[in-house]
VMD Tcl script that builds the backbone (N, CA, C; Angstrom):
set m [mol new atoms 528]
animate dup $m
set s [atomselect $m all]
$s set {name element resname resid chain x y z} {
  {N N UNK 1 A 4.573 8.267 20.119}
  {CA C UNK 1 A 4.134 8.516 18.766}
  {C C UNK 1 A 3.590 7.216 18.166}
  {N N UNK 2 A 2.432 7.862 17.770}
  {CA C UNK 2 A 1.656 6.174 17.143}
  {C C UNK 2 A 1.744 6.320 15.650}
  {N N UNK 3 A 2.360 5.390 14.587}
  {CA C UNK 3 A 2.325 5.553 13.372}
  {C C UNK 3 A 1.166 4.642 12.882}
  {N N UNK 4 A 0.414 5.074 11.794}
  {CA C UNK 4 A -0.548 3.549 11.125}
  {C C UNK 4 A 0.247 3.142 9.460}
  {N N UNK 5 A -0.118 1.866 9.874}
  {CA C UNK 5 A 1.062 1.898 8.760}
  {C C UNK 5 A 0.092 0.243 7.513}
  {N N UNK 6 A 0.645 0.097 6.440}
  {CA C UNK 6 A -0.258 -1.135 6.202}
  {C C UNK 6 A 1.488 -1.863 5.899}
  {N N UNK 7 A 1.175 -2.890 6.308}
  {CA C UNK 7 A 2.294 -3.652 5.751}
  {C C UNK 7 A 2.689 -4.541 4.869}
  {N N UNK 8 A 3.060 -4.339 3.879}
  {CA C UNK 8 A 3.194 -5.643 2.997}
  {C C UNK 8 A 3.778 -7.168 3.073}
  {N N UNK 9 A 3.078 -8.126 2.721}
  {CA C UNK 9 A 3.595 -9.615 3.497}
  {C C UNK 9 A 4.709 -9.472 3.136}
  {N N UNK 10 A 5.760 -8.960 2.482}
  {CA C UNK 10 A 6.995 -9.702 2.307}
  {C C UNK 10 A 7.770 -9.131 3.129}
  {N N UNK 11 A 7.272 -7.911 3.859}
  {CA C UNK 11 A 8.208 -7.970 5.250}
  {C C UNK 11 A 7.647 -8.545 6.398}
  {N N UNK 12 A 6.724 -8.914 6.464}
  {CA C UNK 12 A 6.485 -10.004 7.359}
  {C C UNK 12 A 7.270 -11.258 7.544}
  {N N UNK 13 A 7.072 -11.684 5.809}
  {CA C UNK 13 A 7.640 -13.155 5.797}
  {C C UNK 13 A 9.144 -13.299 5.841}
  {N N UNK 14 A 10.108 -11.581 5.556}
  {CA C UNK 14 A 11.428 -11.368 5.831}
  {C C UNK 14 A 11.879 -11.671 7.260}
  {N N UNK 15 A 10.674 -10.793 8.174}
  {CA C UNK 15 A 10.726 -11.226 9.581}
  {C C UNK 15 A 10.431 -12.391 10.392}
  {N N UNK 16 A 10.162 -13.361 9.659}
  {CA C UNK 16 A 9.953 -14.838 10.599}
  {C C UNK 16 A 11.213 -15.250 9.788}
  {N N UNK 17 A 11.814 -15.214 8.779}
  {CA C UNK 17 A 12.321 -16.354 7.849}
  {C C UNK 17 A 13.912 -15.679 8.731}
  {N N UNK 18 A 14.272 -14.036 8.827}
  {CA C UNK 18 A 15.342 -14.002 9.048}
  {C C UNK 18 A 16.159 -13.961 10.632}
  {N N UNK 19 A 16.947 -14.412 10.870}
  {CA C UNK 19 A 17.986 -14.768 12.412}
  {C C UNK 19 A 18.331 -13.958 12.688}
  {N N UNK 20 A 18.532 -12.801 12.252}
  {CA C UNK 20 A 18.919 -11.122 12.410}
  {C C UNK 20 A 18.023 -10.164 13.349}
  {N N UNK 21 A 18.447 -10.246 14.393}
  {CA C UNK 21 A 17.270 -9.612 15.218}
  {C C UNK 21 A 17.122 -7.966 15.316}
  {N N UNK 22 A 18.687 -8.009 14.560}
  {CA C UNK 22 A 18.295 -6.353 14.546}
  {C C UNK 22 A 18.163 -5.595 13.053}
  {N N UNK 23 A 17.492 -6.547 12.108}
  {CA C UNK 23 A 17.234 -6.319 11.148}
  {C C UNK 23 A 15.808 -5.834 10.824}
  {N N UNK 24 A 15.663 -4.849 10.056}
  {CA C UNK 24 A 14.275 -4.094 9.716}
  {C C UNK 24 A 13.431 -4.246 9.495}
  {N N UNK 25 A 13.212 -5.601 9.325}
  {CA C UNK 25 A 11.876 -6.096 9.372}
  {C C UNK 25 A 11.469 -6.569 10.289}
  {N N UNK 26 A 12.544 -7.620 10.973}
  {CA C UNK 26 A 11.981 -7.674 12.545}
  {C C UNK 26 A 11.367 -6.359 13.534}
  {N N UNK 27 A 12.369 -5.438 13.208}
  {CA C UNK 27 A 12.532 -4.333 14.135}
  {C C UNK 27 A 10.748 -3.757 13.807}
  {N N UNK 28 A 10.363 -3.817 12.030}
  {CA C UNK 28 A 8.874 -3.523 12.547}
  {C C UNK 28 A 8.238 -3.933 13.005}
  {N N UNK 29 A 8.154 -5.360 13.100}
  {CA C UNK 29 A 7.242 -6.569 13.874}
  {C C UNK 29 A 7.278 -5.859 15.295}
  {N N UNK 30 A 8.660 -5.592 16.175}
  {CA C UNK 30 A 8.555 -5.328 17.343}
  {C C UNK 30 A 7.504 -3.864 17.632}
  {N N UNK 31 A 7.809 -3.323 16.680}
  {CA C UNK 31 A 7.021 -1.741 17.016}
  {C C UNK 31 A 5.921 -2.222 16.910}
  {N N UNK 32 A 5.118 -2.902 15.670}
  {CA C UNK 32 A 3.808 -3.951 16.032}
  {C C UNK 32 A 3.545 -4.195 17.106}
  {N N UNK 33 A 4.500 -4.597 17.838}
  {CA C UNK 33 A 4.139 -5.659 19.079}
  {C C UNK 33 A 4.352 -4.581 20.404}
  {N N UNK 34 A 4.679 -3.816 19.941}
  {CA C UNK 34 A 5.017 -2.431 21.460}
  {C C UNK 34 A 3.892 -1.519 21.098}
  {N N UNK 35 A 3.069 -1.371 20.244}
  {CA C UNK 35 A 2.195 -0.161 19.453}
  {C C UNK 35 A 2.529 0.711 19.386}
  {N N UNK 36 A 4.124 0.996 18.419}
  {CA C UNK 36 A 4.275 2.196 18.147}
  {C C UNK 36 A 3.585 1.985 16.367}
  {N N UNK 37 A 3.591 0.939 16.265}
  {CA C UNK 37 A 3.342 0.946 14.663}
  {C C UNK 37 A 1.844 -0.051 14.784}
  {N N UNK 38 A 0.570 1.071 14.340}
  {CA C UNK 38 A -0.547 0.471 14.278}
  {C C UNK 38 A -0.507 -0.007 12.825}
  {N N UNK 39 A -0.851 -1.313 12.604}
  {CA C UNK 39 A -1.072 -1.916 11.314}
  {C C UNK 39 A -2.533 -1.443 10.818}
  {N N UNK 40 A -2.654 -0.977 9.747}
  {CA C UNK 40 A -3.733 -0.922 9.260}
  {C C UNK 40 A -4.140 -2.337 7.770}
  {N N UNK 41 A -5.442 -3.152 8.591}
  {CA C UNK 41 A -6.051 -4.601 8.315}
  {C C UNK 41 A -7.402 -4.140 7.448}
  {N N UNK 42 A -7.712 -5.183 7.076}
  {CA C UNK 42 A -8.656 -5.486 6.604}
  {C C UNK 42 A -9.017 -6.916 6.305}
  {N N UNK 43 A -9.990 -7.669 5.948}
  {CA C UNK 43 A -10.299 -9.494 5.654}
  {C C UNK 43 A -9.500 -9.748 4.558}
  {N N UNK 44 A -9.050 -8.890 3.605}
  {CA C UNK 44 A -8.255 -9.043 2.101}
  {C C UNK 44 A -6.763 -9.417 2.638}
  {N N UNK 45 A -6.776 -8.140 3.035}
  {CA C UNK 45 A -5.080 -8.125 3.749}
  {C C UNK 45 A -4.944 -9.106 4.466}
  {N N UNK 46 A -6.035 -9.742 6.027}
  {CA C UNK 46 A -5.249 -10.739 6.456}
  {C C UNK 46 A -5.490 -11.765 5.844}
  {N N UNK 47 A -6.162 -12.030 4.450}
  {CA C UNK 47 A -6.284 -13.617 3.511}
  {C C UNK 47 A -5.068 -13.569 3.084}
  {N N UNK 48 A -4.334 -12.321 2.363}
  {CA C UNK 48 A -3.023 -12.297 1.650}
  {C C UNK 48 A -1.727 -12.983 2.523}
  {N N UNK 49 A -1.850 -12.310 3.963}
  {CA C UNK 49 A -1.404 -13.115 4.867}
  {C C UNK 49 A -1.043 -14.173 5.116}
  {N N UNK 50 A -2.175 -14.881 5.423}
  {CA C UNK 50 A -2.373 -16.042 5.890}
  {C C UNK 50 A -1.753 -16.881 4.865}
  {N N UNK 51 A -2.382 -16.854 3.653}
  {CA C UNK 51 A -2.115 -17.663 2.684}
  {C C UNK 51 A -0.976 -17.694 1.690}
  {N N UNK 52 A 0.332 -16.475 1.903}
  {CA C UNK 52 A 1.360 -16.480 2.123}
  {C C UNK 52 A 2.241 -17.269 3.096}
  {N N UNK 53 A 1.533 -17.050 4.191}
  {CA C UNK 53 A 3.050 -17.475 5.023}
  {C C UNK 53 A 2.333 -18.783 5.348}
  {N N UNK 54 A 1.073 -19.473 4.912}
  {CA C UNK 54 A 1.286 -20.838 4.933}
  {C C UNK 54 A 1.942 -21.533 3.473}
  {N N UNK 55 A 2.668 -20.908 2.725}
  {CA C UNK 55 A 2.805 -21.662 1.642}
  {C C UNK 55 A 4.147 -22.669 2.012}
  {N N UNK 56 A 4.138 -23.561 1.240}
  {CA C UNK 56 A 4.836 -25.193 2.365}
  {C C UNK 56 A 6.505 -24.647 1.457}
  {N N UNK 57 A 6.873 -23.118 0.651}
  {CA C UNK 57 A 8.343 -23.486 0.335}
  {C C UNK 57 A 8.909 -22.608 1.450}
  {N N UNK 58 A 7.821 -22.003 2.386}
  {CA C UNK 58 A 8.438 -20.898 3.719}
  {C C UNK 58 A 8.546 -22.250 5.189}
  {N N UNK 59 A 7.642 -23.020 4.966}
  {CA C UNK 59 A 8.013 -24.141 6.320}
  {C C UNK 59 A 7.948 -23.659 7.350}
  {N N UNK 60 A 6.838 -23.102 7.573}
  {CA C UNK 60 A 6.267 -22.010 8.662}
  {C C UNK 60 A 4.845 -23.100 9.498}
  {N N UNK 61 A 5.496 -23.544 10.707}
  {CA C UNK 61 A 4.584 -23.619 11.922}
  {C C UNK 61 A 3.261 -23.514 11.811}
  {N N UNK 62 A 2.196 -23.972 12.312}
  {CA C UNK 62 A 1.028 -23.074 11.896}
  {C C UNK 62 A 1.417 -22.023 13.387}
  {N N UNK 63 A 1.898 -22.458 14.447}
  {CA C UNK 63 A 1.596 -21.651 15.936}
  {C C UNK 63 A 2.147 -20.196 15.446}
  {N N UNK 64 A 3.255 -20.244 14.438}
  {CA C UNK 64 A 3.916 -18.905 14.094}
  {C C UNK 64 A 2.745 -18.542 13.536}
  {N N UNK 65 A 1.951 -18.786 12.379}
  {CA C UNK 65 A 1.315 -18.233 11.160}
  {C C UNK 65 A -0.018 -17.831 12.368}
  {N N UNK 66 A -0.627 -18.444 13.571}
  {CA C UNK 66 A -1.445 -18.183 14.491}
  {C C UNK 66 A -0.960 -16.859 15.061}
  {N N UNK 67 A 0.355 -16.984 15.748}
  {CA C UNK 67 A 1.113 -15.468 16.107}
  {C C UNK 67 A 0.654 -14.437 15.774}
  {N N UNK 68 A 1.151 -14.435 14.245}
  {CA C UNK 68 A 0.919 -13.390 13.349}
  {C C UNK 68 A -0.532 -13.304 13.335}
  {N N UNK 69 A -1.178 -13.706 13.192}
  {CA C UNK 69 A -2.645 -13.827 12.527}
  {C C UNK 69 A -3.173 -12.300 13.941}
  {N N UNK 70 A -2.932 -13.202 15.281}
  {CA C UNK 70 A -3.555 -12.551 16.744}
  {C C UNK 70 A -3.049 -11.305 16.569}
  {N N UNK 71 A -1.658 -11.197 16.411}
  {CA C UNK 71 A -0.547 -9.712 16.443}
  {C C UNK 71 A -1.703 -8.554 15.488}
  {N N UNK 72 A -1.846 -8.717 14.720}
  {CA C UNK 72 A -2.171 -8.068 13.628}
  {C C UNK 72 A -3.642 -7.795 13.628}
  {N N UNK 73 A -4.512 -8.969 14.515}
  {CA C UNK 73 A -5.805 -8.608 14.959}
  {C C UNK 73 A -6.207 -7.896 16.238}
  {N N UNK 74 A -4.953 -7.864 17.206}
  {CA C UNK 74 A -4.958 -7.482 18.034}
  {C C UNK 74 A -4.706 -6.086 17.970}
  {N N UNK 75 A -3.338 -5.768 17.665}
  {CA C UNK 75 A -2.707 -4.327 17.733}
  {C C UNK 75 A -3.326 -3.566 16.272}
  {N N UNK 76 A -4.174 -4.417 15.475}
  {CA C UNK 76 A -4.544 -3.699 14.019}
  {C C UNK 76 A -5.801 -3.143 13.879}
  {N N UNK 77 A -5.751 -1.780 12.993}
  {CA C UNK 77 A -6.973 -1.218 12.815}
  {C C UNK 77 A -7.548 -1.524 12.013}
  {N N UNK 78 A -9.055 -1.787 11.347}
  {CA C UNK 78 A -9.174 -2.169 10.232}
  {C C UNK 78 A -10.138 -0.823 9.219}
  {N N UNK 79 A -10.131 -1.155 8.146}
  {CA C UNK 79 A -10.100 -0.156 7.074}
  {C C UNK 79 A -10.359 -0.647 6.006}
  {N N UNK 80 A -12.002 -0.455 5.360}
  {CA C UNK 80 A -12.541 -1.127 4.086}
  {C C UNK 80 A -12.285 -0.257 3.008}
  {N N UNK 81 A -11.440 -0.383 2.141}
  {CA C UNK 81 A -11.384 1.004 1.262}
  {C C UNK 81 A -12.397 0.221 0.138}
  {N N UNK 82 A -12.165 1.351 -0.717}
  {CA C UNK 82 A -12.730 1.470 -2.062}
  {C C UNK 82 A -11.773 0.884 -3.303}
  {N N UNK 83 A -11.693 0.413 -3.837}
  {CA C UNK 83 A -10.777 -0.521 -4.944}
  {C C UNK 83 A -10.822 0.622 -5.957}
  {N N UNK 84 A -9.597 1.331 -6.404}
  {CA C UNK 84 A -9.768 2.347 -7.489}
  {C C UNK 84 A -9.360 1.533 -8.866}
  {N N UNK 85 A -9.489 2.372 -9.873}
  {CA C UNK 85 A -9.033 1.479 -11.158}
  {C C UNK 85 A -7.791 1.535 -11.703}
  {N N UNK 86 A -6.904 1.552 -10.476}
  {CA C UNK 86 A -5.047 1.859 -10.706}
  {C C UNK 86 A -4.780 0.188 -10.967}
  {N N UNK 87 A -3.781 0.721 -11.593}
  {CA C UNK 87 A -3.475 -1.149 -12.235}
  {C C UNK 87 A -1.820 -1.580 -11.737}
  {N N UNK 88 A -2.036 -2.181 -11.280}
  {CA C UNK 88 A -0.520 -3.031 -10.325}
  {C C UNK 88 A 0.352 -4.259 -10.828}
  {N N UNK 89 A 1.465 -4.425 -10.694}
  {CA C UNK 89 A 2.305 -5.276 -11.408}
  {C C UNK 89 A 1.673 -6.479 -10.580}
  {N N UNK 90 A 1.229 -6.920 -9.611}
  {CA C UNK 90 A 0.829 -7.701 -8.749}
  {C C UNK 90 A -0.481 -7.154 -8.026}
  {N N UNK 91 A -1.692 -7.452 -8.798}
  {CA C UNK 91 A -2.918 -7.096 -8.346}
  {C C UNK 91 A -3.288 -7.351 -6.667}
  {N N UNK 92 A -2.667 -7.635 -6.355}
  {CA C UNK 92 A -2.704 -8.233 -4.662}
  {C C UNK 92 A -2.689 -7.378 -4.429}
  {N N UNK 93 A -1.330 -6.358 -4.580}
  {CA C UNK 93 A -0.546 -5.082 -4.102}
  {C C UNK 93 A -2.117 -4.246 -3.821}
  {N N UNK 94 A -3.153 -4.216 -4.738}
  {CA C UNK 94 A -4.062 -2.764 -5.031}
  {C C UNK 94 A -4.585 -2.952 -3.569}
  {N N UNK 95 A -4.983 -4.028 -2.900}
  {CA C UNK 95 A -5.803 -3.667 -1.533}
  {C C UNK 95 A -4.589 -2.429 -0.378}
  {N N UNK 96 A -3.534 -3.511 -0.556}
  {CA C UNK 96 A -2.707 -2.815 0.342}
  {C C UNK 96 A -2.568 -1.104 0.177}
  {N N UNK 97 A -2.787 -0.719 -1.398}
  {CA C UNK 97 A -2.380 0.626 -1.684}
  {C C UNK 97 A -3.578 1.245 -1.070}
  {N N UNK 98 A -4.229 0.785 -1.894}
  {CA C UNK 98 A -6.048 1.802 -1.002}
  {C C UNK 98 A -6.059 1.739 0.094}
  {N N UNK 99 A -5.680 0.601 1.049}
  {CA C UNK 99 A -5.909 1.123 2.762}
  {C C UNK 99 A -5.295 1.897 3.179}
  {N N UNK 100 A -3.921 1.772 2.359}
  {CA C UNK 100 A -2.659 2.822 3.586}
  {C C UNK 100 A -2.840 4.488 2.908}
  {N N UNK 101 A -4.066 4.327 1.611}
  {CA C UNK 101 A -4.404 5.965 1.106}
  {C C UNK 101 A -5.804 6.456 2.076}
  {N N UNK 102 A -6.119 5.575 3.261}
  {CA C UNK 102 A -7.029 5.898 3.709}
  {C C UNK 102 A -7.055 6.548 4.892}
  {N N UNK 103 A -5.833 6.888 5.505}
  {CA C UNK 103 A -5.073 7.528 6.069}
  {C C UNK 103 A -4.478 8.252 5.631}
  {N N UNK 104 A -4.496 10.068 6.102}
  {CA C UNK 104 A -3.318 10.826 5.543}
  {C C UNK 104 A -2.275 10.472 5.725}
  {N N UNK 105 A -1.591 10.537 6.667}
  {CA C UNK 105 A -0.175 10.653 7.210}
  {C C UNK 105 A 0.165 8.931 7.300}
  {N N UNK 106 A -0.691 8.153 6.618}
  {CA C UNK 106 A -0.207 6.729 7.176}
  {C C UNK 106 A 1.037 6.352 6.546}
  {N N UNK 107 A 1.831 5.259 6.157}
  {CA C UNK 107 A 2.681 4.561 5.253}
  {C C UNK 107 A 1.823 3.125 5.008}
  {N N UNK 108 A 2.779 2.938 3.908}
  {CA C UNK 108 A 3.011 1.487 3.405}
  {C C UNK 108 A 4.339 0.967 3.031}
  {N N UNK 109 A 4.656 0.271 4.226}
  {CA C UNK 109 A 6.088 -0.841 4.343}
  {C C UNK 109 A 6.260 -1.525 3.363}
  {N N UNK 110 A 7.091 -1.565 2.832}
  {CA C UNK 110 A 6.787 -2.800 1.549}
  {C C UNK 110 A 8.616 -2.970 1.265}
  {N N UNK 111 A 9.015 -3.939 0.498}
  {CA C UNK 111 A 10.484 -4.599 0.493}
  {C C UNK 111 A 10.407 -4.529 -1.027}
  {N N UNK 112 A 9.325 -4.334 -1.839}
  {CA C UNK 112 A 8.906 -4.382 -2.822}
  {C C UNK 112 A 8.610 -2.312 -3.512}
  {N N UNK 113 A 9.104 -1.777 -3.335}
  {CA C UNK 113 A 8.508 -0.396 -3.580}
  {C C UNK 113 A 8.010 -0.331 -4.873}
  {N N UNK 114 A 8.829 -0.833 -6.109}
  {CA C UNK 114 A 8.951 -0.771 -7.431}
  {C C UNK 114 A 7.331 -0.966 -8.234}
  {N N UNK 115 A 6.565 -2.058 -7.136}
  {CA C UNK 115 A 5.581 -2.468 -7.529}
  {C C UNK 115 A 4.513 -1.334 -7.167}
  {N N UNK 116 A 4.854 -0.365 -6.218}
  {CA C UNK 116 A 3.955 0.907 -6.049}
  {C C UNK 116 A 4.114 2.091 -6.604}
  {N N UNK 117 A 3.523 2.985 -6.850}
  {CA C UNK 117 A 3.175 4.471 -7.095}
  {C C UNK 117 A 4.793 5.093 -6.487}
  {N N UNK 118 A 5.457 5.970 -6.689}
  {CA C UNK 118 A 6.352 6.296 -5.944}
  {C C UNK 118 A 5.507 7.419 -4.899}
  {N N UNK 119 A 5.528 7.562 -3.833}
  {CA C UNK 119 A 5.282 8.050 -2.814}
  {C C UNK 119 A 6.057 8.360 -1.942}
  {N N UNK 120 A 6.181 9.576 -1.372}
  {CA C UNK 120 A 7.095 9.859 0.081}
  {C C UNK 120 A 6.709 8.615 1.341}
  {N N UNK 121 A 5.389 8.405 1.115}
  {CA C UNK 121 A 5.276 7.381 2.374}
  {C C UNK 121 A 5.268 6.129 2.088}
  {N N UNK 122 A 5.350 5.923 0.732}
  {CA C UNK 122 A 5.925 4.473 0.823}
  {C C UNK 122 A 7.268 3.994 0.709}
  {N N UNK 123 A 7.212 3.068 1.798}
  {CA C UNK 123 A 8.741 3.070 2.585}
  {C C UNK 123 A 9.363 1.919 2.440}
  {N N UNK 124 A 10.662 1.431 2.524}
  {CA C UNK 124 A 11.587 0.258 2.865}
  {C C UNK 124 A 11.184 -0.156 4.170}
  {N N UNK 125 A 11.238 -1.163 5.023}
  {CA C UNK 125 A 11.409 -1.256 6.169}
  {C C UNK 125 A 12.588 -0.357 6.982}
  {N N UNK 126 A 13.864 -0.278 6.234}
  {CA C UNK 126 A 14.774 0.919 6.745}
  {C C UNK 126 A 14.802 1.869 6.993}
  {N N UNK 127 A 13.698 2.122 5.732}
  {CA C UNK 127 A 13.219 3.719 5.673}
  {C C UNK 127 A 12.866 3.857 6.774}
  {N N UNK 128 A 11.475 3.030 6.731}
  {CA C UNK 128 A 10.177 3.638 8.397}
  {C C UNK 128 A 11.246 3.259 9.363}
  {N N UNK 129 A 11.961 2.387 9.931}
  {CA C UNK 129 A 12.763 2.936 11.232}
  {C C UNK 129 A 13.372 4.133 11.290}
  {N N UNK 130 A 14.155 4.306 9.584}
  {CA C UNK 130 A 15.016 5.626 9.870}
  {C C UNK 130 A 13.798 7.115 10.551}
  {N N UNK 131 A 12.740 6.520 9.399}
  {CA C UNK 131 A 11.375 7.886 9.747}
  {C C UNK 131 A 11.010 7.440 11.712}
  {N N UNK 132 A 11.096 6.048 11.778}
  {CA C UNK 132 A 10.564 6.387 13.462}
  {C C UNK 132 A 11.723 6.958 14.380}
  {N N UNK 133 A 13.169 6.774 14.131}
  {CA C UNK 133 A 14.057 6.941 15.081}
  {C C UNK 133 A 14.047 8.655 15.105}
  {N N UNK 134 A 13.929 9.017 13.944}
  {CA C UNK 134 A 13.953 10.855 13.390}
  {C C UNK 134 A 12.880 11.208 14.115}
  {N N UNK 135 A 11.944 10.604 14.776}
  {CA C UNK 135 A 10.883 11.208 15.893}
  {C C UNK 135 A 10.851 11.176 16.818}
  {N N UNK 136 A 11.354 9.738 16.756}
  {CA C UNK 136 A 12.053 9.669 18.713}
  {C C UNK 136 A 12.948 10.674 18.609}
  {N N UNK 137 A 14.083 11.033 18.110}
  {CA C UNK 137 A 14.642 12.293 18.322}
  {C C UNK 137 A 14.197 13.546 18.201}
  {N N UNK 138 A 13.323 13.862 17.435}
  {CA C UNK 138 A 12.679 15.479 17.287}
  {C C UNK 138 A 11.681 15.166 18.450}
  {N N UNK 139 A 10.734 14.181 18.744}
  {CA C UNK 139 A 10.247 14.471 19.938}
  {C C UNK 139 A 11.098 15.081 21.489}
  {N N UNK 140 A 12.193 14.958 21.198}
  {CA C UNK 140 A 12.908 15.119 22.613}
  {C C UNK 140 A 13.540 16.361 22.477}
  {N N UNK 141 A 13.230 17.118 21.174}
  {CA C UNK 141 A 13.118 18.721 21.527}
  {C C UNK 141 A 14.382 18.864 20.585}
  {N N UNK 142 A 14.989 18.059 20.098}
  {CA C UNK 142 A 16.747 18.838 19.374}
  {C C UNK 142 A 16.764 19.747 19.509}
  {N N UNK 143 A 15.590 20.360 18.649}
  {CA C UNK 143 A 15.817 21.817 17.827}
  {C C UNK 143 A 16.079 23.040 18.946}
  {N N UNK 144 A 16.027 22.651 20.434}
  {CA C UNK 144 A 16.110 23.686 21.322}
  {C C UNK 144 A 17.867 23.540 21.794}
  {N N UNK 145 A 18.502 25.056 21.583}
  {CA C UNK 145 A 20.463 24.660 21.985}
  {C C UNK 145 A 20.267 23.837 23.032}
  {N N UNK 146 A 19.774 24.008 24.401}
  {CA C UNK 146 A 20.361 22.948 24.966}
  {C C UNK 146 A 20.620 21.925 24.919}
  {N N UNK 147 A 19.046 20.932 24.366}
  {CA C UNK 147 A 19.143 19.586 24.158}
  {C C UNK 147 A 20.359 19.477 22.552}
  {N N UNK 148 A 20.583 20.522 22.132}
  {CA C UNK 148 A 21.848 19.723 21.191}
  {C C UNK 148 A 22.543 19.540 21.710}
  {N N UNK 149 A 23.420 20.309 22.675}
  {CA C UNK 149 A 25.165 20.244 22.926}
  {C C UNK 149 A 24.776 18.681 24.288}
  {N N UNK 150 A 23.550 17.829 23.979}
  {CA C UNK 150 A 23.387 16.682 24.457}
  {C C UNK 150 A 23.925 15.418 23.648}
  {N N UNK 151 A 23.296 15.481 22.637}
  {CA C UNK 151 A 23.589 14.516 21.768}
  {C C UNK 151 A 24.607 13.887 21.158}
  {N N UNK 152 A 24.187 12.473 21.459}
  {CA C UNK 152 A 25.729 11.461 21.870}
  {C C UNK 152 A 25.847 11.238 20.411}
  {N N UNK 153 A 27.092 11.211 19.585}
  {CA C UNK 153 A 27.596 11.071 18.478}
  {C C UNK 153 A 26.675 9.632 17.667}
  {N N UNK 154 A 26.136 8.902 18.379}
  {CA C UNK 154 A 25.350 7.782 18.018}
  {C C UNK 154 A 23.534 8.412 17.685}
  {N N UNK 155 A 23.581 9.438 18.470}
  {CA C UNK 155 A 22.002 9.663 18.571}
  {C C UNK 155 A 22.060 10.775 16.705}
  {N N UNK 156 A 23.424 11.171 17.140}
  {CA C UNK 156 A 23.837 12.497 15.816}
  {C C UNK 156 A 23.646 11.750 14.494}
  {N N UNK 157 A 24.448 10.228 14.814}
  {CA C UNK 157 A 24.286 9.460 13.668}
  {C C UNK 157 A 22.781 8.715 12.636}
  {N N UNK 158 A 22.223 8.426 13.767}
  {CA C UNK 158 A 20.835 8.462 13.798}
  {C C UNK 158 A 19.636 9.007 13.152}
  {N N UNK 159 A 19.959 10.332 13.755}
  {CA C UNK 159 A 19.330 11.476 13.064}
  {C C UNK 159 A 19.669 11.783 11.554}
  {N N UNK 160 A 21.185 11.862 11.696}
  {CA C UNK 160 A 21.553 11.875 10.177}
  {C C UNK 160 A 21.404 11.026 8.839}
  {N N UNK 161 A 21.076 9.571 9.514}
  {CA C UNK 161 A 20.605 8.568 8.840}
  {C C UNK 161 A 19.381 8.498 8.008}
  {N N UNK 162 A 18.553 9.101 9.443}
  {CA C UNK 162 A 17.109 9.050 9.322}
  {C C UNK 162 A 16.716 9.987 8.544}
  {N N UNK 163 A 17.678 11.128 8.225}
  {CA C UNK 163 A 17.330 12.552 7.585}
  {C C UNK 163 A 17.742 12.435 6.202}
  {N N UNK 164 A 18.924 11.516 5.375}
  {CA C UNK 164 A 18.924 10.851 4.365}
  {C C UNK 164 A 18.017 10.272 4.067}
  {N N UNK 165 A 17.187 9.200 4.433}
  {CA C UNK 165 A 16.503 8.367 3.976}
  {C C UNK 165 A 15.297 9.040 3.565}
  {N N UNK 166 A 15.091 9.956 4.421}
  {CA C UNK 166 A 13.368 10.621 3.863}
  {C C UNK 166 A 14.306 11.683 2.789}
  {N N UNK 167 A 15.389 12.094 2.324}
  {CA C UNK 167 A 16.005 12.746 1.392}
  {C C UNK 167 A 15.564 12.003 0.268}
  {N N UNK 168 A 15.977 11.233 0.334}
  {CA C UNK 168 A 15.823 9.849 -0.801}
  {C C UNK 168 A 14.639 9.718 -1.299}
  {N N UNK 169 A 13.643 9.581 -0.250}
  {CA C UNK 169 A 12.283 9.423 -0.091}
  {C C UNK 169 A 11.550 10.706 -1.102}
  {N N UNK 170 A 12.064 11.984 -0.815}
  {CA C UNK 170 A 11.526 12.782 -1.313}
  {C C UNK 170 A 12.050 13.370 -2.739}
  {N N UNK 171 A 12.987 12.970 -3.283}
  {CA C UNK 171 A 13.589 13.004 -4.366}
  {C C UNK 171 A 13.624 11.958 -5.371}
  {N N UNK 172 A 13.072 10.653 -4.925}
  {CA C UNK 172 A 12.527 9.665 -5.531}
  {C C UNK 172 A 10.931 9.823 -5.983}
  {N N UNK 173 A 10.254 10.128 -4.802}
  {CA C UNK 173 A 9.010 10.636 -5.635}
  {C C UNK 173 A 9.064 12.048 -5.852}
  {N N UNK 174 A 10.051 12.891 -6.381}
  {CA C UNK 174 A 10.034 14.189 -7.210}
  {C C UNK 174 A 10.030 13.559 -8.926}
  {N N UNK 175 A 11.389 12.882 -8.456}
  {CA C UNK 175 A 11.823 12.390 -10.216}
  {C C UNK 175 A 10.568 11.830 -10.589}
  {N N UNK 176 A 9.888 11.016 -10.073}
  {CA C UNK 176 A 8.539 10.346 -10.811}
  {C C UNK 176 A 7.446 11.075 -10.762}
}
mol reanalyze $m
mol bondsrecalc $m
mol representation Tube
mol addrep $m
């Protein structure tokens, strides 16, 4: 399953800055880096980038800030939207919103939600794992009896996790 997704720098810059390898922002970097999660780019998005994670209070390498730069040109799609006249607590935010609306089914990752539209697809980094792990499992058929009376109390947990979070997801953008 290929997701496109746009990502917002501050889970990027969560994922170089934090030692936690099994933490959610890393964990998207890796799907980045495996292509389950196509980034959707553009020249805006990777200036926001760049010129984030070189700022001297993150103390970021340039070879890391190069990393990132290739990752994201490599495994990323790019996508010129149209700039609408929606107004953002952080005008930066507006590129990111228009690309990831340029895609139906895409998301936008962000650590920041508050600063967006409430949307079902705009996600926590927790969220989109909980939404990718809930596919790795429905891809493998649950819904048929056999493959249930399979499922290891960890995979049950999983699912159940993942099935909260888009709960949340969808009752957060009801109320708004």
């Amino acid at each position: 399953m290929k997701i496109h997704a746009v990502i917002d720098t501050n889970v990027i810059v969560s994922a170089i800055l934090t030692h936690n390898q099994e933490s959610p922002t890393k964990l998207i970097l890796a799907k980045v880096r495996n292509g389950q999660i196509t980034p959707m780019i553009n020249p805006a998005i990777m200036e926001e980038y760049i010129d984030v994670l070189s700022r001297s209070k993150f103390r970021l390498k340039q070879d890391v800030i190069q990393e990132i730069r290739c990752l994201f040109e490599v495994r990323g799609s790019q996508f010129d939207p149209e700039i609408s006249e929606y107004c953002f607590i952080d005008p930066d935010d507006q590129v990111f919103y228009e690309t990831y609306r340029m895609v139906e089914d895409a998301y936008l990752i962000t650590g920041n939600k508050r600063h967006y539209p409430v949307e079902p697809r705009i996600v926590s980094p927790t969220e989109m794992i909980s939404v990718i792990e809930l596919a790795e499992i429905s891809s493998g058929n649950i819904l048929s009896e056999p493959a249930c009376e399979y499922l290891s109390d960890e995979r049950q947990a999983r699912l159940q996790r993942a099935w909260e979070a888009i709960e949340r997801c969808r009752r957060d953008a009801e109320a708004n």
